[in-house]
PASEBA-1860 file (N, C-alpha, C; in nm, 3 decimals):
! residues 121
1> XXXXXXXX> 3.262/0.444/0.478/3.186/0.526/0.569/3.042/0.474/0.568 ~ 3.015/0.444/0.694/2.867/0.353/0.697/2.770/0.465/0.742 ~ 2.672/0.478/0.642/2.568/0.586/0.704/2.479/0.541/0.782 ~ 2.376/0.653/0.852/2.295/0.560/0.944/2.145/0.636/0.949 ~ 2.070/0.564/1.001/1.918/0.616/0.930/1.832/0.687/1.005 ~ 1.760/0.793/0.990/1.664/0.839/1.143/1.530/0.774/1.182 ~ 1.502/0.712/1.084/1.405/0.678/1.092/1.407/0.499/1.067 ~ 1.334/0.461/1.150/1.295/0.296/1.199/1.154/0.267/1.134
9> XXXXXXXX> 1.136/0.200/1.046/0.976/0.150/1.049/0.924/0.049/1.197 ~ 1.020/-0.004/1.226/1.013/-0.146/1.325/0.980/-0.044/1.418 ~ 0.978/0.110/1.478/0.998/0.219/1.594/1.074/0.183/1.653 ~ 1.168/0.107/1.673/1.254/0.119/1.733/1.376/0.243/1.741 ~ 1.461/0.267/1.815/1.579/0.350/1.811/1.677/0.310/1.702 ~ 1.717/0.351/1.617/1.869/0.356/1.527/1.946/0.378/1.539 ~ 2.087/0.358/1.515/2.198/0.401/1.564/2.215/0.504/1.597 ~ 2.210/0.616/1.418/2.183/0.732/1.441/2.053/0.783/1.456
17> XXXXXXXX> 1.973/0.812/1.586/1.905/0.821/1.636/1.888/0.878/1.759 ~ 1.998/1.003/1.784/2.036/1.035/1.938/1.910/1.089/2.055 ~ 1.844/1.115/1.921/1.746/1.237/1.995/1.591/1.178/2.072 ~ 1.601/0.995/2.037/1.533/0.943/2.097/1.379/0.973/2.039 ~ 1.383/0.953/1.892/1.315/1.005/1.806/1.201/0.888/1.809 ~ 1.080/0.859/1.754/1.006/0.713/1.768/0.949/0.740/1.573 ~ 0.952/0.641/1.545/0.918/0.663/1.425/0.748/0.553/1.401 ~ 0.665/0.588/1.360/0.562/0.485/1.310/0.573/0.368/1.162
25> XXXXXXXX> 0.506/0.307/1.144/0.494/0.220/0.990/0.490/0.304/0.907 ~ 0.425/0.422/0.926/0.420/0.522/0.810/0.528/0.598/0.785 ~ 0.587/0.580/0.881/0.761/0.659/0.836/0.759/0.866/0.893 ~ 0.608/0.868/0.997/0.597/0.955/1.049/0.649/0.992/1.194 ~ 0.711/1.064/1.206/0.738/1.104/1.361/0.632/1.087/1.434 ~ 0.626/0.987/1.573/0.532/0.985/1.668/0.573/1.063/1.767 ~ 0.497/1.140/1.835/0.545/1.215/1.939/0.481/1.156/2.053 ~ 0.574/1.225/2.157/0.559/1.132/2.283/0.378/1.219/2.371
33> XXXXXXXX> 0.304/1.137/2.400/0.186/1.179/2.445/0.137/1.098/2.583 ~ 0.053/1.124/2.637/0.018/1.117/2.812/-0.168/1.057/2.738 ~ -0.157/0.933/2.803/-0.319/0.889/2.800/-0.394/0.979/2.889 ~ -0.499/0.956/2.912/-0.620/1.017/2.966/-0.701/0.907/2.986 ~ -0.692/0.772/2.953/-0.788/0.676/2.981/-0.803/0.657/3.131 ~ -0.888/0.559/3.205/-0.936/0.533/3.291/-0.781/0.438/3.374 ~ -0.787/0.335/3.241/-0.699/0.225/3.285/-0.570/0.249/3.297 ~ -0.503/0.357/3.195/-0.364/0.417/3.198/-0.356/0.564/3.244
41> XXXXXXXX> -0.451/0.585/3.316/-0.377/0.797/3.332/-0.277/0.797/3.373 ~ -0.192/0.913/3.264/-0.106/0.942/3.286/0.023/0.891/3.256 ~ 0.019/0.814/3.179/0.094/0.719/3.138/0.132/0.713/2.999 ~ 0.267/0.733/2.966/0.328/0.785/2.841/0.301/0.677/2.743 ~ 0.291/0.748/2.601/0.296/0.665/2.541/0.343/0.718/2.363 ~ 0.359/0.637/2.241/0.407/0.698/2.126/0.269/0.640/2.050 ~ 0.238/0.686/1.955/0.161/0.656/1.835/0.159/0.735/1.712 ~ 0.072/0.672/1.613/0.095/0.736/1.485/0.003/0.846/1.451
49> XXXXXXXX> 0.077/0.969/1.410/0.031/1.086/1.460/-0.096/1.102/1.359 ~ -0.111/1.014/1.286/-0.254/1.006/1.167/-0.373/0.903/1.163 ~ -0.304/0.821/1.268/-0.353/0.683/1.286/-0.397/0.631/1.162 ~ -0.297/0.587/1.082/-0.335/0.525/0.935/-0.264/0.397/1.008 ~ -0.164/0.410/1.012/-0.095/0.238/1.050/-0.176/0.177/1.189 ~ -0.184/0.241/1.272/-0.247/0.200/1.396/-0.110/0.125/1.510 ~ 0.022/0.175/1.466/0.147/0.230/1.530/0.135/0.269/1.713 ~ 0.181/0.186/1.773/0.154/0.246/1.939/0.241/0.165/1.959
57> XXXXXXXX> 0.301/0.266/2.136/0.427/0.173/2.170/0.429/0.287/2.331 ~ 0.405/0.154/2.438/0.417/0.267/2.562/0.557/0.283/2.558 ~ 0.580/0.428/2.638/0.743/0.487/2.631/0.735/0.459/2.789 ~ 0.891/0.390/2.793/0.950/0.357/2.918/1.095/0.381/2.903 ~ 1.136/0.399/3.055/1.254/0.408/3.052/1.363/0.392/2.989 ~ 1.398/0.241/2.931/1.491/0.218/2.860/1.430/0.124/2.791 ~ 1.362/0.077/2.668/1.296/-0.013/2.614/1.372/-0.087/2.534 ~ 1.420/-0.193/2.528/1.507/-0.265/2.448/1.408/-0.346/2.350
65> XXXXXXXX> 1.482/-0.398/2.266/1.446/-0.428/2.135/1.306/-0.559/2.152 ~ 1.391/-0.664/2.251/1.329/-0.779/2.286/1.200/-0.763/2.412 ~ 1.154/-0.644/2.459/1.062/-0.579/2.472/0.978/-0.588/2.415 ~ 1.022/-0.512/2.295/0.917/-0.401/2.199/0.841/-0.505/2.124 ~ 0.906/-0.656/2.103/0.835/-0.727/2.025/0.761/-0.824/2.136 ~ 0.763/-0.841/2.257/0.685/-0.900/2.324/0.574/-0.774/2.363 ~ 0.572/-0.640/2.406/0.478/-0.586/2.410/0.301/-0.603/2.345 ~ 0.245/-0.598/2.424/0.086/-0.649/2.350/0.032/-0.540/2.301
73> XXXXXXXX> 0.068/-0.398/2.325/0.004/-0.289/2.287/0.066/-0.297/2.163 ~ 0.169/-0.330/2.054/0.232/-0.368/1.901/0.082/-0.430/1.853 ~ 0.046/-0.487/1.891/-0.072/-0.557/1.875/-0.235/-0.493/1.785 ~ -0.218/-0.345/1.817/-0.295/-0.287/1.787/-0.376/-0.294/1.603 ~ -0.225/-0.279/1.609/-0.284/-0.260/1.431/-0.354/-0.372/1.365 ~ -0.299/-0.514/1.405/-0.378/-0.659/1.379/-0.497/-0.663/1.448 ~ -0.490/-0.595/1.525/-0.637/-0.586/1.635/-0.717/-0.501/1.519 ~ -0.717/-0.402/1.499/-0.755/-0.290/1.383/-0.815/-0.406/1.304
81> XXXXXXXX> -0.719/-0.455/1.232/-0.727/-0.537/1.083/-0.813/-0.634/1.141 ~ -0.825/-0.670/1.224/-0.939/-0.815/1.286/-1.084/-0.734/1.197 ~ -1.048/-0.620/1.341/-1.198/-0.579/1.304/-1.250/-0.544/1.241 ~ -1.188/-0.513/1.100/-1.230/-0.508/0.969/-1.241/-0.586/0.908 ~ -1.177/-0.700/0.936/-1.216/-0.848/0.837/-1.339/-0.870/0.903 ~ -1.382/-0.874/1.065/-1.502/-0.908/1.082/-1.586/-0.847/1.058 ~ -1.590/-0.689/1.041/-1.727/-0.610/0.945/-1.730/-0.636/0.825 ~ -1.648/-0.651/0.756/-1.640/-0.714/0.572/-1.690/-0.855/0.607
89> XXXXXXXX> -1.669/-0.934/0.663/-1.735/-1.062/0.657/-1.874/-1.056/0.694 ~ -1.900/-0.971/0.807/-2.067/-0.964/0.844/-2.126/-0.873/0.737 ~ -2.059/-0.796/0.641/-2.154/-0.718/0.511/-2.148/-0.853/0.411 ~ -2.062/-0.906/0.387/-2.074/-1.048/0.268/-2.213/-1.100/0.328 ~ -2.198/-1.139/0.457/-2.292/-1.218/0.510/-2.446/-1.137/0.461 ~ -2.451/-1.040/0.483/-2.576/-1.002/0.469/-2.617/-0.942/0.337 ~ -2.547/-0.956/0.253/-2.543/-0.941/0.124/-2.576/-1.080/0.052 ~ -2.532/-1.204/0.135/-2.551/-1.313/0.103/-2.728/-1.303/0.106
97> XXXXXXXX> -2.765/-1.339/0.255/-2.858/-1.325/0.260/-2.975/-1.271/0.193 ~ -2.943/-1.126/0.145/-3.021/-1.005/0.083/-3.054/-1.109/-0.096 ~ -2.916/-1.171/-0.131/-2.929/-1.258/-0.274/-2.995/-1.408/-0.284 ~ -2.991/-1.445/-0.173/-3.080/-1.566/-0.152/-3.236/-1.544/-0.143 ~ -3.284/-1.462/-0.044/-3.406/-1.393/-0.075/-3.449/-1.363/-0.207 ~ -3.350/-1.273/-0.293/-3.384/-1.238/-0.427/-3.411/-1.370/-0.530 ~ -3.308/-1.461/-0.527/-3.331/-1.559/-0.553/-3.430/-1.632/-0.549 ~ -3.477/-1.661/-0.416/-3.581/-1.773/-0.372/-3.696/-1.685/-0.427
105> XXXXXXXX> -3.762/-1.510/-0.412/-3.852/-1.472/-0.523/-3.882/-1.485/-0.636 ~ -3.737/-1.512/-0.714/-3.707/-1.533/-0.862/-3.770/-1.673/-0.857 ~ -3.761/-1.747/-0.796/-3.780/-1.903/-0.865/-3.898/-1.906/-0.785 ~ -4.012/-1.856/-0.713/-4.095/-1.862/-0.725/-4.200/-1.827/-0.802 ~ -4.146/-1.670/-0.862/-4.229/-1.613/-0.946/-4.173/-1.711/-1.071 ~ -4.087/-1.805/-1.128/-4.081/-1.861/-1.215/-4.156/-2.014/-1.217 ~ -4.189/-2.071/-1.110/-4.257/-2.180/-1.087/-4.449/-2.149/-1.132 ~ -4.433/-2.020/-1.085/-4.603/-1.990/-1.102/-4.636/-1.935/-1.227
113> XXXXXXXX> -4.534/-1.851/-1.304/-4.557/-1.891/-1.444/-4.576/-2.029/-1.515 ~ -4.445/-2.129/-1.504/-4.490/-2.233/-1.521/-4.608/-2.310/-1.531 ~ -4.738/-2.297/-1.428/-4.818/-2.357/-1.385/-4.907/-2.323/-1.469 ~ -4.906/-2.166/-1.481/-5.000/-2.081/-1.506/-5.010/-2.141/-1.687 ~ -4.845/-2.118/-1.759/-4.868/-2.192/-1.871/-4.914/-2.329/-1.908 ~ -4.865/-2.414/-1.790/-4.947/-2.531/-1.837/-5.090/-2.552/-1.808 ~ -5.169/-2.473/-1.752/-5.320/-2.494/-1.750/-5.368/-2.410/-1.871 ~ -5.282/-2.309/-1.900/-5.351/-2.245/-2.040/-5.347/-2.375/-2.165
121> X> -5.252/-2.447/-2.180/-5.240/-2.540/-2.263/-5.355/-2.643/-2.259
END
């Protein structure tokens, strides 16, 4: 007896899955919701009801599998993750910066000691 699962991480449908259920990465029920944007009103769509995964998937008629992985809105969550590698990289960056400054003070105020000791000598 082969059991069968309700829940999809991939969101896709499961066998047992009659009820046309959408599941997110987080293993949370997405419910089906209506944009309000400019570019989509009105226009259905699933996401993750906490937005921790960053999980989206427009709902259409009959969405088959080989769809769901060409869809660009799947895209989201790497889109997410971009833009956090690029704010962590622009805080390194300026943290860099902030230690080079500190630096280049340090070895100046250490050069002018220097000087200062060798004319006392």
């Amino acid at each position: 007896m082969a059991s069968t699962s309700r829940r999809s991480t991939s969101g896709s449908y499961s066998s047992g899955n009659v009820t046309g259920e959408r599941f997110c990465e987080c293993g949370l029920r997405a419910p089906l919701q209506v944009s309000n944007s400019i570019a989509n009103p009105g226009k259905k769509y699933y996401a993750c009801p906490v937005r921790r995964c960053g999980w989206f998937r427009w709902a259409g008629p009959s969405i088959q599998h080989a769809e769901v992985a060409d869809d660009r809105s799947c895209h989201l969550n790497s889109n997410l993750k971009s833009i956090d590698r690029v704010e962590n990289l622009h805080n390194n960056v300026v943290f860099l910066k902030l230690l080079a400054v500190f630096q280049f003070f340090v070895s100046v105020v250490y050069i002018v000691l220097v000087i200062v000791l060798l004319f006392k000598l």
